[in-house]
MIMAR-195805 format. One record per residue (C-alpha): residue number from 1; residue in one letter; x, y, z. Coordinates in Angstrom, 3 decimals. Example, Ala and Ser with C-alpha at 12.3 -4.5 7.8 and 13.67 -1.06 7.14 Angstrom:
+-----+------+----------+----------+----------+
:  nr : rest :        u :        v :        w :
+-----+------+----------+----------+----------+
:   1 :    A :   12.300 :   -4.500 :    7.800 :
:   2 :    S :   13.670 :   -1.060 :    7.140 :
+-----+------+----------+----------+----------+
END
This chain:
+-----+------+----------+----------+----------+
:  nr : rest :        u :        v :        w :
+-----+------+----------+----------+----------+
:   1 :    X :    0.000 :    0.000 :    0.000 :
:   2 :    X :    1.468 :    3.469 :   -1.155 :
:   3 :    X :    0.150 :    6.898 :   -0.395 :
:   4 :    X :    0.450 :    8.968 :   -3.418 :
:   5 :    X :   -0.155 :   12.644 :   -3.837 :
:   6 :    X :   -3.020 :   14.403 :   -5.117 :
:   7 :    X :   -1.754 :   15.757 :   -8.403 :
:   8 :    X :    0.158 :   14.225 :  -11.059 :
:   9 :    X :    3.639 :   14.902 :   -9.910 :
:  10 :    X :    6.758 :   12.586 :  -10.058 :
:  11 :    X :    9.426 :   14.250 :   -8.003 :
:  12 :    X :   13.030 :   12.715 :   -6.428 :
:  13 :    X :   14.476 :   14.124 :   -3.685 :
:  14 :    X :   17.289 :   14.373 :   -0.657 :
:  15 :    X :   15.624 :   15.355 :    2.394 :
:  16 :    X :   16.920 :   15.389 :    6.212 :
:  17 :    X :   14.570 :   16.345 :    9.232 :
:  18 :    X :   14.835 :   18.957 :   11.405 :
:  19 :    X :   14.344 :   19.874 :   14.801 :
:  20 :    X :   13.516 :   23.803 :   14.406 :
:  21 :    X :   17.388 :   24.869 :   12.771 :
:  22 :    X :   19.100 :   21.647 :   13.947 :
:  23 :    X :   19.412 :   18.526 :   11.962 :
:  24 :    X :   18.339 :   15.383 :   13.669 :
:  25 :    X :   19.107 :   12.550 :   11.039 :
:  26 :    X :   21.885 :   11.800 :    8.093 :
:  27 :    X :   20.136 :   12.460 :    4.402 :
:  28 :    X :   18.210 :   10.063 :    2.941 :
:  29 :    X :   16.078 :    9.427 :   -0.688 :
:  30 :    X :   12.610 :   11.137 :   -0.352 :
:  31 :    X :   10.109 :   10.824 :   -3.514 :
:  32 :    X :    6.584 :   12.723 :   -3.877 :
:  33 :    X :    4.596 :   10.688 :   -6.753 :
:  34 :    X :    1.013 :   10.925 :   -7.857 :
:  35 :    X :   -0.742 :    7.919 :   -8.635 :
:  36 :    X :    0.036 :    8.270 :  -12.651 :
:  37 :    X :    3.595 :    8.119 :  -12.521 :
:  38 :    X :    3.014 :    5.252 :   -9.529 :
:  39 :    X :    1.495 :    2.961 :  -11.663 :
:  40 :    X :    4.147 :    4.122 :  -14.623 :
:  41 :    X :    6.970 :    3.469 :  -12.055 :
:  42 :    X :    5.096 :   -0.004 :  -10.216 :
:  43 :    X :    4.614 :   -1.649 :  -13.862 :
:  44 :    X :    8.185 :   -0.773 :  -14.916 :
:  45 :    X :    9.331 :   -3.111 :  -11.388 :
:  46 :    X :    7.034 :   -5.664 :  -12.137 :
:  47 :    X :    3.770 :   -4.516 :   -9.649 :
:  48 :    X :    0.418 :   -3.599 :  -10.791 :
:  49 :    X :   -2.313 :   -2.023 :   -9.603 :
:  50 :    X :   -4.707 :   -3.448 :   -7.910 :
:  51 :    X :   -7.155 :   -0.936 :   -5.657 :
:  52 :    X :   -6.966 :    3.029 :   -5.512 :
:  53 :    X :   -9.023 :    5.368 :   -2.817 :
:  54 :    X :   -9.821 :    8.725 :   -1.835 :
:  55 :    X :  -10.487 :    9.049 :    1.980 :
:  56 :    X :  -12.771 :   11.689 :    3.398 :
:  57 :    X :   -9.921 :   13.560 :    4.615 :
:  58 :    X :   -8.327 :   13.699 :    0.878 :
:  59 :    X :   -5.695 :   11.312 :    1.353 :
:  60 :    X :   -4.956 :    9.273 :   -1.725 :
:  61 :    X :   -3.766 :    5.235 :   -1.473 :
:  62 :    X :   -2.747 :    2.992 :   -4.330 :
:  63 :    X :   -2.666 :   -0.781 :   -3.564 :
:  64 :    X :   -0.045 :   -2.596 :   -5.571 :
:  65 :    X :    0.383 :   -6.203 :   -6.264 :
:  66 :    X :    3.194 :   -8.954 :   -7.507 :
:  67 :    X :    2.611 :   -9.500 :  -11.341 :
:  68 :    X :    2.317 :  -12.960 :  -11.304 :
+-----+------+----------+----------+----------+
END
């Protein structure tokens, strides 16, 4: 299960958290997808989709399976 953003956005990134100015962890591989380029990027890897939703609070979930 994958929680996707709301637009159509496929975005790579190097993030590191924060405690107000002071850095709190080493830098690590952050990416921001929609669920377009998640089903671009799970078919490419050998997943496919098997369930999307939209909760009532606008949060957006992909399911992904094994191709068989």
């Amino acid at each position: 299960m994958v929680e996707t953003a709301s637009g159509d956005v496929d975005e790579r990134r190097r993030v590191r958290i924060h405690a107000g100015p002071r850095p709190v962890s080493a830098v690590f591989p952050w990416a921001l997808v929609g669920t377009t380029a998640l089903s671009r990027h799970a078919a490419s890897s050998g997943w496919t989709e098997a369930e999307r939703w939209t909760t009532s609070g606008g949060r957006h979930f992909v399911a992904l399976r094994a191709c068989r």
